[in-house]
C-alpha positions in Angstrom: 0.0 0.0 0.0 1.1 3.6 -0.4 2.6 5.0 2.3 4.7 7.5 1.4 2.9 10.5 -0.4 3.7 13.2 -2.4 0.9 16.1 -3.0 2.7 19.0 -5.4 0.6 22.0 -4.3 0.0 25.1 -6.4 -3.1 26.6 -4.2 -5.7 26.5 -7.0 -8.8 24.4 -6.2 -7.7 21.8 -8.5 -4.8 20.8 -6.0 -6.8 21.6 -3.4 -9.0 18.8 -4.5 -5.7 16.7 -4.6 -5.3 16.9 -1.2 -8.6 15.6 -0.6 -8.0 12.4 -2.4 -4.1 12.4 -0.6 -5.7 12.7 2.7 -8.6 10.0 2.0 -5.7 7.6 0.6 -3.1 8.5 3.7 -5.9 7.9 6.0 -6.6 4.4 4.9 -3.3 3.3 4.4 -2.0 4.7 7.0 0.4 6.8 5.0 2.7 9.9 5.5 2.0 13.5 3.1 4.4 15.2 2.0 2.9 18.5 0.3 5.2 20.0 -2.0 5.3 23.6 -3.6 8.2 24.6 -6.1 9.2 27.6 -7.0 11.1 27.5 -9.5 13.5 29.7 -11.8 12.4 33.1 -10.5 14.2 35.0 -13.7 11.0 37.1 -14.8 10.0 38.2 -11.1 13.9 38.8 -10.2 14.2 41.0 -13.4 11.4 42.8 -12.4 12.6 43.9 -9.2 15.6 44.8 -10.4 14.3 47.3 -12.7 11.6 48.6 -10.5 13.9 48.6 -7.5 11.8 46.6 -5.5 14.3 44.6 -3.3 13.6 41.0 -3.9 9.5 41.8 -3.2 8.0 39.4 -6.0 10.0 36.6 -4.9 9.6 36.9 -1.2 5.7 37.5 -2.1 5.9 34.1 -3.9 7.6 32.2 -1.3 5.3 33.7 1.1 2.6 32.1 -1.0 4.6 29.0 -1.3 4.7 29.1 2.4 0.8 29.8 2.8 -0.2 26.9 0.8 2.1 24.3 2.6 0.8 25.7 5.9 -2.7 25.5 4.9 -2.4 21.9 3.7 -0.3 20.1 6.5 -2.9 21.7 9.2 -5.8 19.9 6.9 -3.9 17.1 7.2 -3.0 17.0 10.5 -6.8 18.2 11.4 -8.0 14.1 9.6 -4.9 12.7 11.7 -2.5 12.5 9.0 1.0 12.9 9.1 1.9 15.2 7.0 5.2 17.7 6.3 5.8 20.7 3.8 8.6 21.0 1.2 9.0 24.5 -0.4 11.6 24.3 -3.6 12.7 28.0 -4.8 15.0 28.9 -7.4 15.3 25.3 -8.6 16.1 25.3 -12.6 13.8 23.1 -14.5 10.2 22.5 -15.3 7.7 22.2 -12.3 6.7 18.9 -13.6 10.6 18.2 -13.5 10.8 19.3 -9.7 7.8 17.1 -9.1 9.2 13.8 -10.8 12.8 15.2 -8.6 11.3 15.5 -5.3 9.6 11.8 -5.7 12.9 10.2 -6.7 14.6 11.7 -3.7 12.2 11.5 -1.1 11.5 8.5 -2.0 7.6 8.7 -2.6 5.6 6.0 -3.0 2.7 7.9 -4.9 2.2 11.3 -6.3 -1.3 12.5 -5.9 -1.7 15.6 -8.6 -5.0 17.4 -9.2 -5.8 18.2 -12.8 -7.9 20.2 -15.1 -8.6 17.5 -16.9 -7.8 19.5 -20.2 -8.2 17.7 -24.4 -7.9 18.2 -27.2 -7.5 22.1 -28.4 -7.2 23.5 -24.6 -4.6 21.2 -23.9 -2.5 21.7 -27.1 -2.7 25.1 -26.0 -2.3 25.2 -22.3 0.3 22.5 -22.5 -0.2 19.1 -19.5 1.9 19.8 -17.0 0.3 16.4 -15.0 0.9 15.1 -18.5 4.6 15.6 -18.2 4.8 14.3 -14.8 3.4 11.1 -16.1 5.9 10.4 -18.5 8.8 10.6 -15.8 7.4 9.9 -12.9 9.5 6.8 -11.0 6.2 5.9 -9.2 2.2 5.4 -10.1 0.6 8.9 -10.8 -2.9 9.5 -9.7 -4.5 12.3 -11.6 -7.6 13.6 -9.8 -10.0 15.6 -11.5 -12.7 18.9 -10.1 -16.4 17.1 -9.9 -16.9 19.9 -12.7 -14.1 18.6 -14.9 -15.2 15.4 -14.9 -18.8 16.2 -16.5 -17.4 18.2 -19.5 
């Protein structure tokens, strides 16, 4: 069974719902979160601040967020009696989906539980699959979970 957890986070309601499923898997195996926010290469936001002599402000706003979202979703956890523990990843080069397949190989997760917009056809050639590209690396199974609203159209 899957014990060991990993629950990339962005904060939109799609990862959100994520968690849910995470948290109703961890509770019946008895398994162990651990909800993970990246970063990234922060080269737009840095540049920005550089010009606008802002100090370093988008990037400690982004972290902060970062930071937010982990906190939010290890007390969720905790709150269903899951053990759960945050990994915030800034200034890491690569794709997100890239930090994602990363952070399971060196944990070493189990599972990675990723929320999805369920996207085809035109939307996706256009928005790109970032859970898409996590499923082509990943070392471990990949459970995609889909809105309740996704799923219908």
């Amino acid at each position: 069974m899957y014990e060991r957890i990993l629950v990339p986070l962005d904060g939109s309601e799609t990862s959100k719902h994520g968690l849910d499923e995470a948290i109703r898997l961890a509770t019946l195996s008895k398994g162990h979160l651990q909800v993970f926010h990246a970063l990234g290469d922060m080269p737009l936001s840095q540049s920005m601040d550089a010009y606008q002599s802002h100090g370093g402000r988008w990037a400690d706003a982004m972290r902060e967020y970062g930071s937010r979202v982990l906190e939010d979703a290890v007390e969720k956890a905790r709150s269903a009696g899951v053990e759960a523990e945050a990994v915030l990843r800034s200034g890491a080069p690569g794709s997100m989906a890239e930090m994602v397949v990363e952070q399971a190989r060196s944990w070493p997760a189990d599972i990675i539980i990723l929320g999805t917009h369920g996207r085809s056809g035109v939307k996706r050639m256009l928005l790109g699959s970032g859970a898409e590209a996590v499923i082509r690396s990943a070392p471990v199974p990949v459970l995609l979970v889909r809105l309740p609203d996704a799923a219908a159209g």
